[in-house]
PARO-234779 format. One record per residue (C-alpha): residue in one letter; x, y, z. Coordinates in steps of 0.2 Angstrom, whole numbers, plus 2048, in hexadecimal, padded with zeros to 3 digits. Each point is the difference from the previous one (the first is absolute). Last residue first. Layout:
zagu:px:py:pz
a:X:Y:Z
...
// end
This chain:
zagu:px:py:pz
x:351:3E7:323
x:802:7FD:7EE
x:7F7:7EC:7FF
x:7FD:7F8:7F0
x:80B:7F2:801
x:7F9:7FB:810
x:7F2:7F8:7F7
x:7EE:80C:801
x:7F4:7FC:80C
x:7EC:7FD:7F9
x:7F4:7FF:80D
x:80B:80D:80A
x:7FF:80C:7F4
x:7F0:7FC:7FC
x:7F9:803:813
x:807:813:7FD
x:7F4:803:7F1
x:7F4:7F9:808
x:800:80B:80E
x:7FF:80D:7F4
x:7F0:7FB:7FA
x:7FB:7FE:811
x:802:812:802
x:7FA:803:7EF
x:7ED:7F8:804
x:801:808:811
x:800:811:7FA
x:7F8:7FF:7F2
x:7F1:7FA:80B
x:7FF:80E:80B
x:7FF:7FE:813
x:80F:802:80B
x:808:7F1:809
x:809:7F9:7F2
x:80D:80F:7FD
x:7FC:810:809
x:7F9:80A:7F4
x:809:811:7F8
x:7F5:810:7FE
x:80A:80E:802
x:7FE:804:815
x:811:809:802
x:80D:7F7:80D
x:802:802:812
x:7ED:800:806
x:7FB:7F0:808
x:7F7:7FA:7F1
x:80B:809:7F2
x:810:7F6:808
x:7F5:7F1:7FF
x:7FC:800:7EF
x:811:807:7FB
x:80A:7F1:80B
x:7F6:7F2:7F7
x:800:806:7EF
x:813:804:800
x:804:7ED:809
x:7F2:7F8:7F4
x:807:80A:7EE
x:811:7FC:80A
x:7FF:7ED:802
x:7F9:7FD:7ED
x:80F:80A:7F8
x:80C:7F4:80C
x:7F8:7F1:7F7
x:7FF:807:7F0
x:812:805:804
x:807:7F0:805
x:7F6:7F5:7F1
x:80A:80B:7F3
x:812:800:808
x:7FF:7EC:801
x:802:7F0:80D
x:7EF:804:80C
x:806:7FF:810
x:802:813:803
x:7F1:804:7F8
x:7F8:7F3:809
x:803:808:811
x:7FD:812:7FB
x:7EF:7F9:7FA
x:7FE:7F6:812
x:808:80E:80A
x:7F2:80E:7F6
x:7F2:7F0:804
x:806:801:814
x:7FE:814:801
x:7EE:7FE:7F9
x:7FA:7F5:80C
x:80D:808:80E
x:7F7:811:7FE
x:7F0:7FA:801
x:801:7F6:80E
x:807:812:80A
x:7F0:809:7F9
x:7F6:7F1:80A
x:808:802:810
x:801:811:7FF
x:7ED:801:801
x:7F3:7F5:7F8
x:7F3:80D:7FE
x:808:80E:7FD
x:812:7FA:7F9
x:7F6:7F6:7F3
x:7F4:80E:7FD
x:80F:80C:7FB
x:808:7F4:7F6
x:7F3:7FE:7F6
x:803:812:7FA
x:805:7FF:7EF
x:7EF:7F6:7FA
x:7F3:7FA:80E
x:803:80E:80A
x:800:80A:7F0
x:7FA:811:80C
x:801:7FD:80F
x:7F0:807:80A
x:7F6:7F3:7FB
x:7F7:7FC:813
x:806:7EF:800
x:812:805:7FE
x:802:80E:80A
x:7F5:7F7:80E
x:80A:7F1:7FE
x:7F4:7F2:808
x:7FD:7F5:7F1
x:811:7F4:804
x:803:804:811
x:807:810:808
x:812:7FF:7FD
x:80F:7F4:809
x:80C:80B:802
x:7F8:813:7FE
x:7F3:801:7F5
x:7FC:810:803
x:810:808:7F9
x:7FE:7F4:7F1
x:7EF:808:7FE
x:806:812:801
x:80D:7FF:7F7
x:7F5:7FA:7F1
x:7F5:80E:805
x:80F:80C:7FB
x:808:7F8:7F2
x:7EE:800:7F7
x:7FD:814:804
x:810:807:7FE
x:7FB:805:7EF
x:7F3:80B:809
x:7F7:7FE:811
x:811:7FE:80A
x:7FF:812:807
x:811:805:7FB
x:7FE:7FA:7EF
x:810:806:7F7
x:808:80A:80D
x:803:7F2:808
x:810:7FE:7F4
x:807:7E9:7FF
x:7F1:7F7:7FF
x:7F8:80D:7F4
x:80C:804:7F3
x:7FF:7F2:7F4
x:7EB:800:802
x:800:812:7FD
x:80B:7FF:7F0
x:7F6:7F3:7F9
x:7F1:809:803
x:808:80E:7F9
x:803:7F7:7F0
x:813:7F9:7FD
x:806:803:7EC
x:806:811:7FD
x:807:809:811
x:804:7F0:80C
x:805:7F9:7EE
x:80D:80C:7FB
x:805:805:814
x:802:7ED:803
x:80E:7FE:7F0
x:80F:804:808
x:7FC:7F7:80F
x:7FE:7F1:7F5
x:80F:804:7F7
x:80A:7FF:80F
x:7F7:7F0:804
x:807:7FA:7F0
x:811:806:803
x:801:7F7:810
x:7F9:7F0:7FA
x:80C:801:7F1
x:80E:801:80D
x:7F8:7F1:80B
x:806:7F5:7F1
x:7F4:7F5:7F9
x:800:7EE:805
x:7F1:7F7:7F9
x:7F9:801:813
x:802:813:7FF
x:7F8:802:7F1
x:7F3:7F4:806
x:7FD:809:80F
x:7FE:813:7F9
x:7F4:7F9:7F3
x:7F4:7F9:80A
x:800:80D:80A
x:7FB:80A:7F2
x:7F2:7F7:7FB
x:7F9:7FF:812
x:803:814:7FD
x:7F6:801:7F1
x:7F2:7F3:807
x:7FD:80E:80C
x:801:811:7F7
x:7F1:7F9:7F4
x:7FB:80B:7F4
x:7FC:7F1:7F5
x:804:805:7EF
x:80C:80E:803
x:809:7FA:812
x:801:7EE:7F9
x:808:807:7F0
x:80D:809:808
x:806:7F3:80B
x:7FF:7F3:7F3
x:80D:80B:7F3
x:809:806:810
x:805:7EF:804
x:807:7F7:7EF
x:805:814:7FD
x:80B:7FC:80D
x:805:7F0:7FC
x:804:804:7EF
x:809:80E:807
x:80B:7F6:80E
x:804:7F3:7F1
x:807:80E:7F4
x:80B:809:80F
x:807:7EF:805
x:7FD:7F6:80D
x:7F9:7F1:7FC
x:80D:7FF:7F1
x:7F8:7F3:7F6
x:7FD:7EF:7FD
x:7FD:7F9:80F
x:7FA:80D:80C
x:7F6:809:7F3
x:7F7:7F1:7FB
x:7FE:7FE:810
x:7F9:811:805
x:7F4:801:7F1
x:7F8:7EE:804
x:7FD:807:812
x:7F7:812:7F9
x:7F7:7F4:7F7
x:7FA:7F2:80C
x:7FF:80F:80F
x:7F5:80A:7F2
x:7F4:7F3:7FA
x:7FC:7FD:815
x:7FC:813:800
x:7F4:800:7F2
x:7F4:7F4:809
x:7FE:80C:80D
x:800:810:7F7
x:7F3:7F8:7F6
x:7F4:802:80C
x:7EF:7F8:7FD
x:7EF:805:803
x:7F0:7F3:7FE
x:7F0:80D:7FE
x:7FE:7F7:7EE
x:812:807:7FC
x:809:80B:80B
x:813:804:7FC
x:808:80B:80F
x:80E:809:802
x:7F9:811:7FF
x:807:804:812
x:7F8:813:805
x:7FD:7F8:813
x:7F0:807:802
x:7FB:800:7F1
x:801:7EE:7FF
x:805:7F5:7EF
x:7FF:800:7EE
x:80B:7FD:7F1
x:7F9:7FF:7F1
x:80C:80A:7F5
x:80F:800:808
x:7FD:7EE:809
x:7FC:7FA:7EF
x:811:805:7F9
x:807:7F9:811
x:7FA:7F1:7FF
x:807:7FE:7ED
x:810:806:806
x:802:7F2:80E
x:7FA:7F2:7F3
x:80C:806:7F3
x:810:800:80D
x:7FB:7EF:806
x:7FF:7FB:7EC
x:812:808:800
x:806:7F6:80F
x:7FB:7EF:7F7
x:810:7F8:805
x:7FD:807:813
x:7F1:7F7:801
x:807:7F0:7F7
x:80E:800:80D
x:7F5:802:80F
x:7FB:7EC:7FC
x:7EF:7FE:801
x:7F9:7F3:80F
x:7FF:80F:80D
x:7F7:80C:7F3
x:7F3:7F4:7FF
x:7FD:7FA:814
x:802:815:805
x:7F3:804:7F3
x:7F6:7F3:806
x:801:807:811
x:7FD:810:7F9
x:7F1:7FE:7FA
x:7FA:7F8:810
x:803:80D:80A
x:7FA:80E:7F5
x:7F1:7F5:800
x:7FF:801:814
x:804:812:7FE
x:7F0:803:7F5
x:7F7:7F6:80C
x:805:809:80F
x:7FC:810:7FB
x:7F0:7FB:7F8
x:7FB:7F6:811
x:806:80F:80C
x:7F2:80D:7F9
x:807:810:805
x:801:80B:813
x:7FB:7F3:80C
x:80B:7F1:7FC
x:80D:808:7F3
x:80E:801:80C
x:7FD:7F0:807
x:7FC:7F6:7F2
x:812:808:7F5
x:80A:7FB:812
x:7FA:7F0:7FF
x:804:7FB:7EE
x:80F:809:802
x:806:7F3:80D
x:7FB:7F3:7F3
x:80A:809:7F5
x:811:800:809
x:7FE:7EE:805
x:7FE:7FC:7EE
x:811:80A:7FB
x:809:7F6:80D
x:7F8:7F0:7FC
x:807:805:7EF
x:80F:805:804
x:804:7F1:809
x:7F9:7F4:7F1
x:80F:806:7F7
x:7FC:7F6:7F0
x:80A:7EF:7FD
x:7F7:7F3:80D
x:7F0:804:7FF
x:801:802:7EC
x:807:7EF:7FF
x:7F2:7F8:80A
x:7F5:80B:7F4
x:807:7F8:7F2
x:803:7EC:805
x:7ED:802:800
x:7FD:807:7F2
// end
């Protein structure tokens, strides 16, 4: 047992995961300030606490399985992922205010499956793309449309079961990046961005709600809440505390936009808000490079790694935390519509956290267990 852990320690990316730790602790902190005066800290921080340390057992399991078995099973990952989302379209649950019916709450315990779905998808979407790249045309007019409807299939169903505008466009992020990291020609990407545009009229008319409409509109036509006490609302008092914040912030507990709960989900979405109140530029600028160093590290692994398959999970990883990370705080400092995305490891929910370091695990395998040289594409 003994000779196993050694050999853990030495095999699994132990960078990432003091990374990722580092991230969480910092969370931790943010999550007790923002939820010192306005809600009852201890539960907050308990529940993260055992998000914590779910997912760093998830991140010890999934490290020591080989991604190979994963992506073998893809069709019991696909079975999973369409269970949840059976569930989610009849039990789904979530904020009024926010319209997101992603959530599954059992015994007053919520999960998000959207989450956990995600990590199935970069395995799958990745297994599809090499089998693609190796035994068949990649670029073809048949590969391209089983790719696409691959994509549109999960897009679609997120959008139905879960109304949930955010995880679609992680989703799709996700997608764009491994397609181009497979080594699709930039002509498909052309035409399928022409069929985007093509399309946004259909589902600007049929699919998106107002709200959702609103919130799209917002940051970028005043004329959608001039007076900030509408949609705008969150964006606007999260300005307001980064503002006042200024370099080095007002102290841990001092944030008068913070401590007063004007921001709405300021332990949620918006913990980048408080950070940037109450521990300044300084503070939202460690943030930043945190999560900027574990996107190098998965793009660095990925790189490393020997096979096609282990490269794009890798690289899937890095862009659900780069889209994630750039969103949040885009909706945060008002460039980006507010739809509901969390800033990975420091804000509070414990799906959130649990699939992160899930993910991270999933990146550690692929340098737990290299592949020979004989595998290697790129």
């Amino acid at each position: 047992m003994l000779l196993q852990i050694k050999d853990f320690f030495r095999r699994a990316d132990l960078l990432l995961f003091t990374l990722s730790m580092i991230c969480s602790a910092y969370g931790l902190v943010a999550i007790y300030t923002a939820t010192i005066y306005t809600h009852n800290p201890a539960r907050y921080i308990i529940v993260q606490l055992l998000g914590i340390a779910i997912g760093v057992a998830a991140f010890v399991v999934i490290t020591v399985i080989d991604l190979d078995i994963f992506a073998q099973h893809w069709k019991w990952l696909y079975a999973a992922s369409a269970a949840l989302f059976v569930l989610l379209l009849f039990f789904g649950q979530g904020s009024e205010d926010t319209g997101n019916n992603g959530w599954l709450r059992f015994f007053g315990i919520g999960v998000q499956p959207t989450e956990i779905i995600k990590l199935a998808f970069i395995v799958v979407l990745a297994k599809h793309l090499v089998y693609l790249k190796t035994r068949r045309d990649l670029n073809n007019i048949v590969s391209i449309a089983q790719l696409a409807g691959h994509f549109i299939l999960m897009f679609g169903v997120i959008i139905v079961a879960a109304s949930d505008l955010g995880s679609a466009l992680v989703y799709f992020f996700i997608f764009a990046v491994l397609m181009f990291m497979a080594g699709v020609r930039i002509y498909w990407f052309v035409l399928g961005f022409a069929a985007i545009a093509a399309m946004v009229p259909l589902a600007w008319t049929f699919f998106l709600e107002d709200y959702q409409k609103n919130r799209i509109l917002a940051p970028y036509d005043p004329s959608i809440d001039p007076t900030n006490q509408g949609v705008n609302w969150q964006t606007h008092q999260a300005e307001i505390a980064i503002g006042s914040g200024q370099l080095t912030g007002t102290g841990l507990g001092e944030g008068q936009q913070t401590q007063s709960g004007a921001i709405f989900g300021q332990h949620t979405d918006f913990i980048f808000a408080v950070i940037g109140e109450e521990l300044g530029l300084i503070g939202c600028c460690l943030v930043i490079l945190l999560l900027l160093l574990i996107v190098i590290r998965c793009v660095q692994i990925g790189l490393r790694s020997g096979d096609n398959l282990s490269a794009l999970v890798c690289f899937g990883v890095a862009a659900s935390v780069t889209f994630q990370t750039f969103e949040n705080i885009g909706m945060c400092i008002g460039i980006a519509p507010v739809v509901g995305i969390t800033l990975p490891f420091f804000s509070y929910g414990g799906s959130s956290v649990v699939s992160m370091f899930m993910a991270m695990g999933l990146v550690s395998g692929v340098r737990y267990r290299p592949k020979p040289v004989r595998y290697q594409f790129y």
